[in-house]
C-alpha positions as CSV (number, residue, x, y, z in Angstrom):
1,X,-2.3,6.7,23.4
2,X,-0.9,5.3,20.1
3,X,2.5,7.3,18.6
4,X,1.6,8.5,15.1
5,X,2.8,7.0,12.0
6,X,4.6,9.3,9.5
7,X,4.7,8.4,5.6
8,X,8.9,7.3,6.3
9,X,7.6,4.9,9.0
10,X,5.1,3.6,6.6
11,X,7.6,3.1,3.7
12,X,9.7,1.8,5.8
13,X,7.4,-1.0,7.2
14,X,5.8,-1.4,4.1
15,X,9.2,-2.0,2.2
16,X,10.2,-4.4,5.1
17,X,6.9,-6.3,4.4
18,X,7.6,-6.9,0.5
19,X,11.1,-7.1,0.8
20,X,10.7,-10.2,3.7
21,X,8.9,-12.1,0.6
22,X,12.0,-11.0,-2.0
23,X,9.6,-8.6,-4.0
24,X,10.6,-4.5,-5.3
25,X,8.9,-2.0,-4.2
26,X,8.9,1.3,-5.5
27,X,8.0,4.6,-4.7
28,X,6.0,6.8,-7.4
29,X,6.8,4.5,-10.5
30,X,8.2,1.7,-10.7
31,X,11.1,0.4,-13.4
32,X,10.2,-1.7,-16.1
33,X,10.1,-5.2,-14.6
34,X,11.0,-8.6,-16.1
35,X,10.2,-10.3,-13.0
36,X,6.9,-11.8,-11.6
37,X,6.0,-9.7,-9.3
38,X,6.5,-6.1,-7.8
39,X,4.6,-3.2,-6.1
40,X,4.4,0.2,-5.8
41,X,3.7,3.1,-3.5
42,X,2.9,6.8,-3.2
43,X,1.5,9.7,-0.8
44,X,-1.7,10.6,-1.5
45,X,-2.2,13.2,1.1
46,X,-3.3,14.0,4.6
47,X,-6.3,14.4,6.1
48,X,-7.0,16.5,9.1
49,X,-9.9,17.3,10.9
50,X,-10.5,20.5,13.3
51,X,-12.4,21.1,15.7
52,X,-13.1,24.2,17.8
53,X,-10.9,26.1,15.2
54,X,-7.5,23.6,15.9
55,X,-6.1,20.2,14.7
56,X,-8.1,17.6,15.9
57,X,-6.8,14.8,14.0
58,X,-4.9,13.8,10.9
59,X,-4.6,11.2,9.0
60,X,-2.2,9.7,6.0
61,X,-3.4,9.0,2.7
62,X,-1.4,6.5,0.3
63,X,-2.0,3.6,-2.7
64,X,-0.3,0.7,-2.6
65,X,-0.2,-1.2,-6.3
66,X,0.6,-5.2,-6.3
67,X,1.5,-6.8,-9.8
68,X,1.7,-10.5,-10.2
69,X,1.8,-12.9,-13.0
70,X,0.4,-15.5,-10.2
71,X,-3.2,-16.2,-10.5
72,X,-4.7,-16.4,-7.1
73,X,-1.7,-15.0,-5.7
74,X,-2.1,-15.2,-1.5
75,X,-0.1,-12.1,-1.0
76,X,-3.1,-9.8,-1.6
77,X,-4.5,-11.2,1.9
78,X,-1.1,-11.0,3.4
79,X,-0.9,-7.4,2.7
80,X,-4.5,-7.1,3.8
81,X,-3.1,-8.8,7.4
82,X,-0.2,-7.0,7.4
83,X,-2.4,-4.0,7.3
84,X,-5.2,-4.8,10.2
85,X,-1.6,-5.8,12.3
86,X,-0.5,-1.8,12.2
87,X,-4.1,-0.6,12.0
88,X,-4.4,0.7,8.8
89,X,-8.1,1.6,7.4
90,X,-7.8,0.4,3.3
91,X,-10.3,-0.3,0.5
92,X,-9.6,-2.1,-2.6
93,X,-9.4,-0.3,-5.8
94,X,-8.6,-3.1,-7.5
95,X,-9.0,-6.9,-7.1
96,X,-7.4,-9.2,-9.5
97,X,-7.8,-7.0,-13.1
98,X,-5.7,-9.1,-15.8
99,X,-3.4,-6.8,-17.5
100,X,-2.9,-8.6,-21.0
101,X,-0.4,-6.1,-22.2
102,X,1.8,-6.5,-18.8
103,X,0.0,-10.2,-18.1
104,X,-0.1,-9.3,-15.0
105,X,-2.9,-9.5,-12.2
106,X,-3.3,-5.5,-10.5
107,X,-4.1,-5.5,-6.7
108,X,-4.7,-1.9,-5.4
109,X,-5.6,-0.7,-2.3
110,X,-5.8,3.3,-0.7
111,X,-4.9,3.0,2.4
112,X,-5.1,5.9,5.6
113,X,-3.6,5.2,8.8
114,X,-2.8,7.9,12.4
């Protein structure tokens, strides 16, 4: 039986995770940023599955965004780790895109989790 992670408990694990490597994280938007490096995150919604007419499962939808002025930054993996350690299902939405406006490098990832 695993105990059910709630959006809070994933913010909160998630900011501990950025925050350990001295990087903001923001929910929804972020501030403009002078730094080189920073992430957001945000709800994208829940999933849930019935069966014989009730709840059978459900499941949390959110996108976690990763800008970097590093090229070849290792955090991406990291995160990538740090998700497979709590179980969290994600696909990449976006590897490594150069921002020339920003001049950063965009990581983005949807992730679901229980």
């Amino acid at each position: 039986w695993k105990k059910i992670m709630r959006f809070k408990t994933f913010k909160q694990r998630l900011a501990a995770f950025f925050t350990e490597r001295s990087i903001p994280i923001f929910h929804n938007f972020s501030v403009k940023q002078d730094g080189e490096t920073y992430a957001i995150w945000y709800e994208l919604g829940v999933n849930r599955l019935d069966a014989d007419g009730e709840k059978a499962e459900q499941s949390m939808r959110a996108s976690v965004q990763f800008f970097t002025k590093i090229e070849y930054s290792e955090l991406p993996e990291e995160l990538e780790s740090f998700f497979d350690s709590l179980d969290i299902a994600y696909e990449n939405e976006t590897y490594a895109d150069f921002n020339q406006e920003t001049e950063r490098y965009h990581y983005g990832w949807k992730v679901e989790f229980i």
